[in-house]
N, C-alpha and C positions, 0 to 999 in steps of 0.2 A: 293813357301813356302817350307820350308825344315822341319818346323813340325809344325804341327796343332794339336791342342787340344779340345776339345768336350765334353761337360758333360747336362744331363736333367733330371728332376725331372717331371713329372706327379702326378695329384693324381684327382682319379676319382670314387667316393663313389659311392657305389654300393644300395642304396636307391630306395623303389617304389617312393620316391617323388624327389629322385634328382640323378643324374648322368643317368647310362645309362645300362639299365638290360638288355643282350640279351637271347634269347630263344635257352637253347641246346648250348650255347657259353659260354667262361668263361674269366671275364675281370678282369685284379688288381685295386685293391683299389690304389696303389704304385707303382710305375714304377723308377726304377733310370738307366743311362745309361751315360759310361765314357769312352772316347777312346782317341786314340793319333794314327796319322797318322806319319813318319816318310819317310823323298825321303833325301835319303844318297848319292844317284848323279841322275840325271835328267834319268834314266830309272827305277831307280828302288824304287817302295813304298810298304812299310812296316807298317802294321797295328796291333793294339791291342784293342780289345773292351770288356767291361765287360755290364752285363745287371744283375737286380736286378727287380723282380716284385711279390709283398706280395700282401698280402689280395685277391687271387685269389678264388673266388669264378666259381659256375656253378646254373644256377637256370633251373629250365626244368619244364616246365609248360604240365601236359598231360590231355587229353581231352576225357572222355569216350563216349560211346553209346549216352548217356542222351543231352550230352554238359556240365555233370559238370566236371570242369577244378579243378586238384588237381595237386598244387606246390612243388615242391622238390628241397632245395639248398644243395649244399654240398661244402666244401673246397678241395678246387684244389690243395694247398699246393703253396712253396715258389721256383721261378726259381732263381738261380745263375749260369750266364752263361758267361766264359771265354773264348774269339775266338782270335788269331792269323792268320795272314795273308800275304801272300805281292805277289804283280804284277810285272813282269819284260816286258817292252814295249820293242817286238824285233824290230820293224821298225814302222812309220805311222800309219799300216794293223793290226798285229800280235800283240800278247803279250800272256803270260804262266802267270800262276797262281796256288800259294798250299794255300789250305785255312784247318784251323783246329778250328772245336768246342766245346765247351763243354769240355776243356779241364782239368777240375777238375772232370769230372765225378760222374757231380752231376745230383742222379736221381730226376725225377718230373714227374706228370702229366703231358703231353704235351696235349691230349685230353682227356677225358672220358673216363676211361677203356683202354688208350692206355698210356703206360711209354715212355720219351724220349728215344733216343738210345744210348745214352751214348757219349761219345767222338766220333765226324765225322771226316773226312777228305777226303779230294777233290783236284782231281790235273784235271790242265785244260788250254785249251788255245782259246782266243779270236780274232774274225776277226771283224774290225770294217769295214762297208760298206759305 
């Protein structure tokens, strides 16, 4: 294929009575995710992927001395995330890769009290066995 296209919706309510509450984890109500793969000749693919995820909550349930258990949720805030990519296959074995994240430099909660890092990028090459 010389270009593939990809797109998904999730939605995963964050309810005591339905969806899926983690402990100390923080999941989206919303999830959206859109890419296009692109091979402009038989070694080399070229990618673009965007990710979109609202309603991120955190709920942490702590538990004193006694055992009585007191709930805390708070909003995680909204990820929009733009990545760039692409793979050069030097022979069968080999192949290089630059991959780049976040490339709007958009901040967010990534965990708890920790901020994403802003735009990544990563250069690297692979040996398949």
């Amino acid at each position: 294929n010389i270009v593939e296209v990809k797109a998904g919706y999730r939605f995963t309510p964050q309810d005591d009575d339905s969806g899926w509450v983690t402990q100390g984890f923080e999941r989206a109500d919303h999830t959206i995710t859109a890419g296009i793969t692109v091979s402009p000749i038989k070694k080399l693919t070229i990618n673009a992927d965007y990710c979109y995820h609202s309603g991120r909550t955190i709920t942490i349930i702590l538990t004193d001395k006694t055992g009585l258990e007191t709930r805390r949720e708070g909003n995680m805030g909204t990820i929009c995330d733009f990545s760039i990519g692409a793979t050069y296959q030097i022979n069968d074995l080999i192949n290089v890769y630059a991959q780049g994240q976040n490339l709007f430099n958009r901040r967010y909660w990534e965990a708890l009290g920790c901020y994403n890092q802003g735009p990544r990028f990563m250069l690297g090459a692979g040996i398949k066995f």
